[in-house]
RODO-2510 file (C-alpha; in nm, 4 decimals, decimal comma):
residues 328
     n   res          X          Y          Z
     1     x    -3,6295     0,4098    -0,2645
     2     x    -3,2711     0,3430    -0,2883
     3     x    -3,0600     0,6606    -0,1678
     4     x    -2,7223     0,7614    -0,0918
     5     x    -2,7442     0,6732     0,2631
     6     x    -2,8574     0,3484     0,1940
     7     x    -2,5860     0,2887    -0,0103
     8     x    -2,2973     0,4088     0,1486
     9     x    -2,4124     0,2123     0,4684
    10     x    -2,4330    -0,1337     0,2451
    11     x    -2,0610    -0,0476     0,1251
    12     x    -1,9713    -0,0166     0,4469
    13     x    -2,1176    -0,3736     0,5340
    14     x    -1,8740    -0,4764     0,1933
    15     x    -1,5717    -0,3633     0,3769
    16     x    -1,6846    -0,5163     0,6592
    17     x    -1,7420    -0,8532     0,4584
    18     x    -1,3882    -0,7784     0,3224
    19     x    -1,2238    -0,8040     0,6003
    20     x    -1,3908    -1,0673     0,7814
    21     x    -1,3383    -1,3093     0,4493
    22     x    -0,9624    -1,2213     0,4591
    23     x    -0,9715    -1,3256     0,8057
    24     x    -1,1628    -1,6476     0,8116
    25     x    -0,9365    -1,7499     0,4860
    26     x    -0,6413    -1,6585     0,7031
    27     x    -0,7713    -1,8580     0,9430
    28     x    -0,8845    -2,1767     0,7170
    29     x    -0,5267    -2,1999     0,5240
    30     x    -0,4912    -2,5697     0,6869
    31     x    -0,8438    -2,6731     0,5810
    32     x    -0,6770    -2,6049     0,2463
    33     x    -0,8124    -2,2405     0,1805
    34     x    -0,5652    -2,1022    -0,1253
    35     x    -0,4052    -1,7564    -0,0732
    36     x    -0,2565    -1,5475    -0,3176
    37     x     0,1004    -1,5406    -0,3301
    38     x     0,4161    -1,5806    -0,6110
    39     x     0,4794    -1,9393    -0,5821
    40     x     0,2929    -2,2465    -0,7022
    41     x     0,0278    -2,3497    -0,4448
    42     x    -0,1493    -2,6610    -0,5049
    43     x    -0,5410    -2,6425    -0,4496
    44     x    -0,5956    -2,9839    -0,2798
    45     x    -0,9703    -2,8697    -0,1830
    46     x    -1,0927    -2,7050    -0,4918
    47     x    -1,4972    -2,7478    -0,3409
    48     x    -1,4061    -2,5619    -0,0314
    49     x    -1,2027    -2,2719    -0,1962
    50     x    -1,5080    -2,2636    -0,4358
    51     x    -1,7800    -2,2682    -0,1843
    52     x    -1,6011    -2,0199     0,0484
    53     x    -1,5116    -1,7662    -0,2029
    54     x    -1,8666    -1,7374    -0,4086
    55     x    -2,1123    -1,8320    -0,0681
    56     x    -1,9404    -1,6088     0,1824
    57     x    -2,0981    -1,2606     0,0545
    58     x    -2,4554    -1,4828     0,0064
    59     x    -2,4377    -1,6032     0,3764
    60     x    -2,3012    -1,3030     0,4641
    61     x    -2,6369    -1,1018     0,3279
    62     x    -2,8881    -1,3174     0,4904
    63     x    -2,7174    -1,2625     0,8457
    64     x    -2,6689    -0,8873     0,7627
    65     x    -3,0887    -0,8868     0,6613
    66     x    -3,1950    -1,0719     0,9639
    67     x    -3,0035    -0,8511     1,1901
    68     x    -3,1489    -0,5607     1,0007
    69     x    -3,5217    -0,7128     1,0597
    70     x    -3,4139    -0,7395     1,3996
    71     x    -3,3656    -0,3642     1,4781
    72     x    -3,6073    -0,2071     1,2538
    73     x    -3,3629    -0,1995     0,9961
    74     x    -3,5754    -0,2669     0,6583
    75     x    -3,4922     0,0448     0,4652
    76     x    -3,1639    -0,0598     0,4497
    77     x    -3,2647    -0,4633     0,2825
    78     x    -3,3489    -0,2446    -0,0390
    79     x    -3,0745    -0,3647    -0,2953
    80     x    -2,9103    -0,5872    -0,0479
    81     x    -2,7723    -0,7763    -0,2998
    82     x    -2,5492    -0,4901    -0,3767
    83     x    -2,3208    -0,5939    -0,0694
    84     x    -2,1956    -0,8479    -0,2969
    85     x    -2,1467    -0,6140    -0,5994
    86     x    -1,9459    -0,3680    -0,3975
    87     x    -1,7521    -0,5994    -0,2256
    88     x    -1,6519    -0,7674    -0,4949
    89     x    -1,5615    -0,4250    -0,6554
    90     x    -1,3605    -0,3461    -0,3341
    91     x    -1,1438    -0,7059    -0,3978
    92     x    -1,1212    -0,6167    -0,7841
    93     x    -1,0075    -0,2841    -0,6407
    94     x    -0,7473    -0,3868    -0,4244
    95     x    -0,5732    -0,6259    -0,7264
    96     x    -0,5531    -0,3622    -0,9281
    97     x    -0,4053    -0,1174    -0,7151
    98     x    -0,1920    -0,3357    -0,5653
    99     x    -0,0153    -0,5043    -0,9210
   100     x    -0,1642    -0,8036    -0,8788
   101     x    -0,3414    -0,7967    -1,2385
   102     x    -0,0789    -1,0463    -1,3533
   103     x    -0,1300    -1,3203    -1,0937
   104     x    -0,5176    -1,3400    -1,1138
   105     x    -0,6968    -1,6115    -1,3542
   106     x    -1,0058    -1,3556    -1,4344
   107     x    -1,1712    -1,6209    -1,5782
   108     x    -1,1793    -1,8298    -1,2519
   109     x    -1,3074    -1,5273    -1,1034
   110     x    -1,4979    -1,4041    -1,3678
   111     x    -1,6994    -1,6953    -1,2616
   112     x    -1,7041    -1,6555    -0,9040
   113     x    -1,8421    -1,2971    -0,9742
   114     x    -2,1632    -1,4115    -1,1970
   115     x    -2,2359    -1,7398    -0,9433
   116     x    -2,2012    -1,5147    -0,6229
   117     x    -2,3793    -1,1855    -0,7690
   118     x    -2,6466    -1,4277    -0,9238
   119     x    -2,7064    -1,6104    -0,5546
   120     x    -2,7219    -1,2586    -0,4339
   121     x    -2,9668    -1,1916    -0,5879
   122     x    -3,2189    -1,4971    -0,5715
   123     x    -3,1287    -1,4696    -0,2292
   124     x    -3,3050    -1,1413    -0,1928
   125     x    -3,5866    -1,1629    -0,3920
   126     x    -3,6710    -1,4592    -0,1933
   127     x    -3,5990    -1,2183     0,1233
   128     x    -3,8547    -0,9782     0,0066
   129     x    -4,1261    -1,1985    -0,0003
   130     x    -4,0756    -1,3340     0,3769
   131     x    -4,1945    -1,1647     0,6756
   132     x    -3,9152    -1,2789     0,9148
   133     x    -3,5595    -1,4171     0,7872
   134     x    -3,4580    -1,6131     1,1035
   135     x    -3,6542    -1,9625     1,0054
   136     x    -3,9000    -2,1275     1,2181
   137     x    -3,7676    -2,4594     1,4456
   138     x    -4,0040    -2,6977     1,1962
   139     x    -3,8687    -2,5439     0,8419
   140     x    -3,5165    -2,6963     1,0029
   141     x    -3,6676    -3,0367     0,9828
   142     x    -3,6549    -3,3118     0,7482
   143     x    -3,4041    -3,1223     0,5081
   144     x    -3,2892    -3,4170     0,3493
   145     x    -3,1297    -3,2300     0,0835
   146     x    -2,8315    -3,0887     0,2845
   147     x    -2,6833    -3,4769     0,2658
   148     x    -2,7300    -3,4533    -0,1046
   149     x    -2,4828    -3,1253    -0,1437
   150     x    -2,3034    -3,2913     0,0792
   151     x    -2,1969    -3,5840    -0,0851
   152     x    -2,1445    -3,3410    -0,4048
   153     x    -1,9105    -3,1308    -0,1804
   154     x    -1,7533    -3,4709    -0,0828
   155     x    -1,6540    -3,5599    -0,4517
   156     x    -1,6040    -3,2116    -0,5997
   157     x    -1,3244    -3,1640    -0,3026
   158     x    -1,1266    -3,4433    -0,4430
   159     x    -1,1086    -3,3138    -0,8304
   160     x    -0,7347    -3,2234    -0,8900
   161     x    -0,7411    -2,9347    -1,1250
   162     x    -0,4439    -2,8558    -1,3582
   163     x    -0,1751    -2,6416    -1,2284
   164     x     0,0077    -2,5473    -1,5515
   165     x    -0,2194    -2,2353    -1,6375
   166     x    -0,1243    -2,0737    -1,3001
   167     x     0,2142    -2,1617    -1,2875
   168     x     0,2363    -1,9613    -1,6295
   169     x     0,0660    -1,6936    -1,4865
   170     x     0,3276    -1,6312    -1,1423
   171     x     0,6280    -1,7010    -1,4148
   172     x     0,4955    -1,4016    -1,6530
   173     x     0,4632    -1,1986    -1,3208
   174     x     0,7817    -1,2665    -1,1952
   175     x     0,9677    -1,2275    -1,5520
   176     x     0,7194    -0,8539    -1,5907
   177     x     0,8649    -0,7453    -1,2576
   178     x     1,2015    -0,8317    -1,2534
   179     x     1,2214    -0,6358    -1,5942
   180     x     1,0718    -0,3722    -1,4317
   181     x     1,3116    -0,3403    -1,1765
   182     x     1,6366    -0,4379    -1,3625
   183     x     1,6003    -0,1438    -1,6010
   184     x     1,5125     0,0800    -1,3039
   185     x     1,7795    -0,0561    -1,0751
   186     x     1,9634    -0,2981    -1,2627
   187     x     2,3280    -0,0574    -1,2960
   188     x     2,3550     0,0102    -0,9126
   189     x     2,2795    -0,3225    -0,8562
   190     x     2,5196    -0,4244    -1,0928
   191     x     2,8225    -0,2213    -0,9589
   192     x     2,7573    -0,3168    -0,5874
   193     x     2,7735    -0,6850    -0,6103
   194     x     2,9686    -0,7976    -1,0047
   195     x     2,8111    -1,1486    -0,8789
   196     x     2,4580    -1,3020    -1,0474
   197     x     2,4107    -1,5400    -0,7737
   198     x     2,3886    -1,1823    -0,4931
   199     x     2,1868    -1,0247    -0,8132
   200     x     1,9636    -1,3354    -0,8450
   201     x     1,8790    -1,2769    -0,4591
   202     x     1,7962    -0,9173    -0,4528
   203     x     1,5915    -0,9254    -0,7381
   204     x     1,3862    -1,2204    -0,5887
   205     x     1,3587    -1,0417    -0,2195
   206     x     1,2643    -0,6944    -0,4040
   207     x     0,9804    -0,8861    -0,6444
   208     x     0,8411    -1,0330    -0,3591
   209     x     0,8812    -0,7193    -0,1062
   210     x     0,6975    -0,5329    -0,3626
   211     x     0,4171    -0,7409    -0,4402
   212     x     0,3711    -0,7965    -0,0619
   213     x     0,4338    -0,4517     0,0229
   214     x     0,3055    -0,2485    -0,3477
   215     x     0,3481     0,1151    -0,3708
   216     x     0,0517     0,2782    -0,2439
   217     x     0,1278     0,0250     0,1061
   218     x     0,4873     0,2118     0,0808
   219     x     0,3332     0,5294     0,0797
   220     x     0,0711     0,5013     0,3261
   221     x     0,3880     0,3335     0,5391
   222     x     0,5516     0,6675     0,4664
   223     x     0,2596     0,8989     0,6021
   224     x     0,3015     0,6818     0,9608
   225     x     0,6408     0,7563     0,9082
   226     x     0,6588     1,0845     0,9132
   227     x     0,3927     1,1200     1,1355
   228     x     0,4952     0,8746     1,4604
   229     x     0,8698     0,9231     1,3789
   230     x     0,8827     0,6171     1,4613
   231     x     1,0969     0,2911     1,3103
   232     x     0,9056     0,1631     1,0522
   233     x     1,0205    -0,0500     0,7343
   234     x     1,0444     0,1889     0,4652
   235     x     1,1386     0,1722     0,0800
   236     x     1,0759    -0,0782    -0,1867
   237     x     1,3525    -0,3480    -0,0092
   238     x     1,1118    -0,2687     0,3207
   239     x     1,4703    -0,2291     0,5770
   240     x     1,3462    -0,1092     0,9392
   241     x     1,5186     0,2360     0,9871
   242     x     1,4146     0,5497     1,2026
   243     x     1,5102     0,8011     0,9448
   244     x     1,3817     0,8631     0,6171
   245     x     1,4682     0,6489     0,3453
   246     x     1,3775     0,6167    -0,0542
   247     x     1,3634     0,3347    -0,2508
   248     x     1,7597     0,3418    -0,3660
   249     x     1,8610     0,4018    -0,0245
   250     x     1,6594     0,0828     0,1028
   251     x     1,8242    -0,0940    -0,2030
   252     x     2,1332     0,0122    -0,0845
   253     x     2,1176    -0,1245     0,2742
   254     x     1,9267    -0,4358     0,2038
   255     x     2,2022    -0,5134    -0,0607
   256     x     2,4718    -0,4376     0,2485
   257     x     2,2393    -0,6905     0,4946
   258     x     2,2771    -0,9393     0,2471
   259     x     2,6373    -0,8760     0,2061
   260     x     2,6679    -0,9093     0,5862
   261     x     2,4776    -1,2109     0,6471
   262     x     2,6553    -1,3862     0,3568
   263     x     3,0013    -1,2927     0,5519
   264     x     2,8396    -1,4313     0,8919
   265     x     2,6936    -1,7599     0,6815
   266     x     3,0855    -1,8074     0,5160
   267     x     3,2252    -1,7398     0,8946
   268     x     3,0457    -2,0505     1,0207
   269     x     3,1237    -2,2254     0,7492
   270     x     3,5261    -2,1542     0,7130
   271     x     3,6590    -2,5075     0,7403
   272     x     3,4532    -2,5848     0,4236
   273     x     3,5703    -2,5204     0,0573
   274     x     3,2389    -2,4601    -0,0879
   275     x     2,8734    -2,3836     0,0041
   276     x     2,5341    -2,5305    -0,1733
   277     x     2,3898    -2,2224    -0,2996
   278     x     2,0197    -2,2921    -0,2096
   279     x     2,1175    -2,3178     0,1672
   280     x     2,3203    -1,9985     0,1597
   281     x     2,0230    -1,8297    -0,0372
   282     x     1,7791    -1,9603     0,2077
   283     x     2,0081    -1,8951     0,5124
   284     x     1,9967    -1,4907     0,3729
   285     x     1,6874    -1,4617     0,3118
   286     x     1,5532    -1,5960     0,6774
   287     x     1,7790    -1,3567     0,8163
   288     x     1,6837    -1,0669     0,6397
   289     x     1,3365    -1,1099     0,7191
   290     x     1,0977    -1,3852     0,9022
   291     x     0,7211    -1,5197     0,8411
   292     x     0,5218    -1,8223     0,7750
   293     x     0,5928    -1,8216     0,4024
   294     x     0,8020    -1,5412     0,3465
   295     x     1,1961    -1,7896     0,3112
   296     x     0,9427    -2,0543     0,0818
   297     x     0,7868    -1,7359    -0,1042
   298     x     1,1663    -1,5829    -0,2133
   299     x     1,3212    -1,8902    -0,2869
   300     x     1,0065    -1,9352    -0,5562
   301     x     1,2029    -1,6898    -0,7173
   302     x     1,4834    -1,7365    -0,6407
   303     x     1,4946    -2,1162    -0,8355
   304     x     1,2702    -1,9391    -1,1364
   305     x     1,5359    -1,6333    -1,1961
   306     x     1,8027    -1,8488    -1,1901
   307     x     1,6762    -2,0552    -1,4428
   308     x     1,6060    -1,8014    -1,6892
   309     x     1,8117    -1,4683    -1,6069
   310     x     2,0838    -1,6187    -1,4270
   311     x     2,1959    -1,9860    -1,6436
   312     x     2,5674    -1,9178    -1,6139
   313     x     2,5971    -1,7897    -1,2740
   314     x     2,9698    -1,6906    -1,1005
   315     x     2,9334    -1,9015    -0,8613
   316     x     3,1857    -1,7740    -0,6478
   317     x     3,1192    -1,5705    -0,3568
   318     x     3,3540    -1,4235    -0,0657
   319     x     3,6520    -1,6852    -0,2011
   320     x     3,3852    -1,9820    -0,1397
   321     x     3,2823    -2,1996    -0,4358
   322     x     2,8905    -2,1627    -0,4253
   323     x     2,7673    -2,5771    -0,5587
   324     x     2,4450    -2,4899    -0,7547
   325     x     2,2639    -2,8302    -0,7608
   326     x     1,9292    -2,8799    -0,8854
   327     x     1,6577    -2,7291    -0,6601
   328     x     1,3193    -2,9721    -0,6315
***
């Protein structure tokens, strides 16, 4: 009989499978494994991300029954094929709550959804009908099969699938929240700088500080806050400060840092009439914040707003001529 317990201790096991699949991907990004993020990532091994993504909660199951068999577990193999349903409600979950609607092709995972629940499932029906999980040495033999998904792995990997329908999908996400956020903070923005080029920039670093850091992160951010009293990044620009801060007052500061580092970028560069805009851009950005893809990530935006909110920019800056030239 399925029960409340029983459930709520599978659900754990999906948070559990959560976490560990965001770390293994984490740790699998240079075998190719495709994160989410704003800008246009090319999947050069669309078997692997496939396989991962739909086989990790199956594998995941079969471990998670044989350790259960182990320890006199059984009551809680009833359903087990539920792991898989609520863990791929808890990842469903977290796009949602975090505004990431707009950057997920639901059909693509539409489909990992019916292959992985599916699996699930055969996987423990055939469970029920075994007395031990953990195989015997001779079943391991003579599985000549494992060379045949092999070589299918082998030629699926190298099918190049079309990028256009996702880089539609991060431009309509960027365009959705930078009209967000103009209307909201698009006249203080406005009065501080009079410049699209400094507007351009803190509308890309606020997109991307919000969809790496989305509200209900903020607020839980805010409950350590005021609970350590300790520096933490605070606000929807994310600056490092000790006392409390709201979102305007973050805006306000992060649109001073970037004032500041521009001044310390134009003081190195003062025997020099004029400054290539991308570097300068780039140069800001690294200095208002650091990471593996965080400089790459802003400048996505950076290129796209400038493209289509930002055509005829003023593309002078401190009394330095900022050269826009075209950004590859």
């Amino acid at each position: 009989m399925y029960t409340i317990g029983i459930a709520l201790v599978q659900i754990l096991f999906s948070f559990i499978l959560y976490f560990i699949v965001n770390w293994i991907g984490d740790k699998t990004i240079s075998m190719g494994y495709i994160t989410m993020g704003v800008q246009m990532k090319k999947d050069e091994t669309p078997a692997f991300n496939f396989l991962f993504r739909v086989l990790s909660p199956v594998v995941y199951i079969i471990l998670i029954g044989a350790i259960l068999q182990s320890v006199n577990g059984e009551k809680y193999i009833i359903n087990l094929y539920l792991i898989t349903v609520y863990y791929w409600g808890i990842r469903l979950g977290y796009v949602i709550v975090t505004n990431k609607v707009q950057l997920t092709n639901w059909v693509r995972q539409g489909f990992y959804w019916i292959i992985s629940i599916g699996l699930s499932m055969w996987v423990y029906h055939v469970i029920e009908k075994v007395e031990m999980i953990l195989p015997e040495p001779k079943d391991l033999l003579n599985q000549f099969w494992i060379l045949v998904l092999l070589f299918l792995y082998g030629v699926f990997n190298n099918i190049k699938l079309s990028d256009e329908k996702t880089i539609n999908r991060k431009y309509r996400y960027i365009r959705s929240r930078y009209t967000v956020f103009s209307n909201k903070y698009g006249s203080l923005i406005n009065k501080y700088f009079h410049n699209d080029l400094y507007e351009a920039l803190t509308y890309s670093i606020m997109i991307y500080e919000d969809y790496n850091r989305p509200r209900i992160i903020r607020w839980i951010e805010y409950i350590r806050f005021f609970i350590t009293k300790k520096e933490h990044s605070l606000g929807i620009m994310q600056v490092k400060t000790t006392t409390y801060i709201n979102n305007k007052d973050s805006l306000l500061l992060a649109m001073n840092i970037i004032k500041t580092n521009t001044q310390k970028i134009i003081a190195e560069n003062e025997n020099s009439d004029y400054i290539i805009a991308y570097i300068w851009a780039s140069r800001v950005v690294s200095m208002y914040n650091t990471g593996n893809t965080y400089v790459d990530e802003v400048m996505f935006i950076f290129k796209y707003l400038l493209e289509i909110e930002y055509k005829n920019t003023n593309d002078v800056i401190e009394g330095k001529v900022m050269m826009n030239v075209p950004i590859h």
